[in-house]
C-alpha positions as CSV (number, residue, x, y, z in Angstrom):
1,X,78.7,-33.2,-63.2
2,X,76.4,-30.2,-62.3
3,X,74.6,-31.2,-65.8
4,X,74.2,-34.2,-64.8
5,X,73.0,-33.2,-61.4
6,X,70.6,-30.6,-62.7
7,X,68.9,-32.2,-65.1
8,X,68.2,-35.2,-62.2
9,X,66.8,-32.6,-60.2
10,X,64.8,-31.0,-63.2
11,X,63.5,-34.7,-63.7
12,X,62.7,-35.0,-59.9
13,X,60.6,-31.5,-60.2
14,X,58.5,-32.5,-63.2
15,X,57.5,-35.7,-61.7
16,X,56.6,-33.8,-58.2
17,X,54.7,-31.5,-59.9
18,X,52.7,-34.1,-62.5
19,X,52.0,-36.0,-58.8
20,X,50.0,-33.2,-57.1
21,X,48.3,-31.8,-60.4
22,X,47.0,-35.0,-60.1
23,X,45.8,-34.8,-56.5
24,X,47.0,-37.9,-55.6
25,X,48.0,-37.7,-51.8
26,X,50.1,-41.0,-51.3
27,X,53.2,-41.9,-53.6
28,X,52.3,-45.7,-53.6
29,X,49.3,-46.9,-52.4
30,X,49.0,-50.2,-49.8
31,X,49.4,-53.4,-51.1
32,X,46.4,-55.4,-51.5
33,X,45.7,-57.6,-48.3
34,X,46.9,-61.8,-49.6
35,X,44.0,-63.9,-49.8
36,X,43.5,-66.5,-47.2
37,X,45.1,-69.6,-47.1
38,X,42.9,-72.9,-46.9
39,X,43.1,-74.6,-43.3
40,X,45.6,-77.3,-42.5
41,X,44.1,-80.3,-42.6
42,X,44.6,-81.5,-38.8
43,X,47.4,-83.8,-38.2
44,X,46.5,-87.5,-37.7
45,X,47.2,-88.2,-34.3
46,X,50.5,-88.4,-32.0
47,X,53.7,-89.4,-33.5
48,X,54.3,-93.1,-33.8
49,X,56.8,-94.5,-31.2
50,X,60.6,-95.2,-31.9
51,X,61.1,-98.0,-34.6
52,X,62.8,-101.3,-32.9
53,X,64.5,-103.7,-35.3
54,X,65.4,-107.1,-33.8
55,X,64.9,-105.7,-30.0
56,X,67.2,-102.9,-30.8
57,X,66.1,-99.4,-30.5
58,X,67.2,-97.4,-33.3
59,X,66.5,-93.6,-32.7
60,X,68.6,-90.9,-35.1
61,X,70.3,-93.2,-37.1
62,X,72.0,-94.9,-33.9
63,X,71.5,-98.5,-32.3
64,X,71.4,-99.1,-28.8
65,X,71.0,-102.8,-27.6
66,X,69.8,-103.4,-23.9
């Protein structure tokens, strides 16, 4: 297990070292900024009223008669 552990570590070292030979100062660097997304076409006006069928109102699936 301390093999194991060891050569992990040893692993760890040489890729800590190779990092700041190579001057770099930030492990990953920012993600690019996503593009802009085109503008939403504006909507086309209020919602249309309640459908009726046959002097019923019909809203959510349920008919009421008055």
């Amino acid at each position: 297990m301390t093999d194991d552990h060891d050569s992990k570590r040893a692993e760890r070292l040489a890729r800590a070292r190779a990092f700041l030979e190579a001057g770099r100062t930030q492990i990953d660097p920012a993600p690019p900024a996503p593009a802009p997304r085109a503008a939403a076409k504006p909507d086309a006006g209020p919602a249309p009223p309640d459908p009726t069928r046959f002097g019923d109102w019909e809203k959510n699936g349920r008919c009421i008669d008055f």
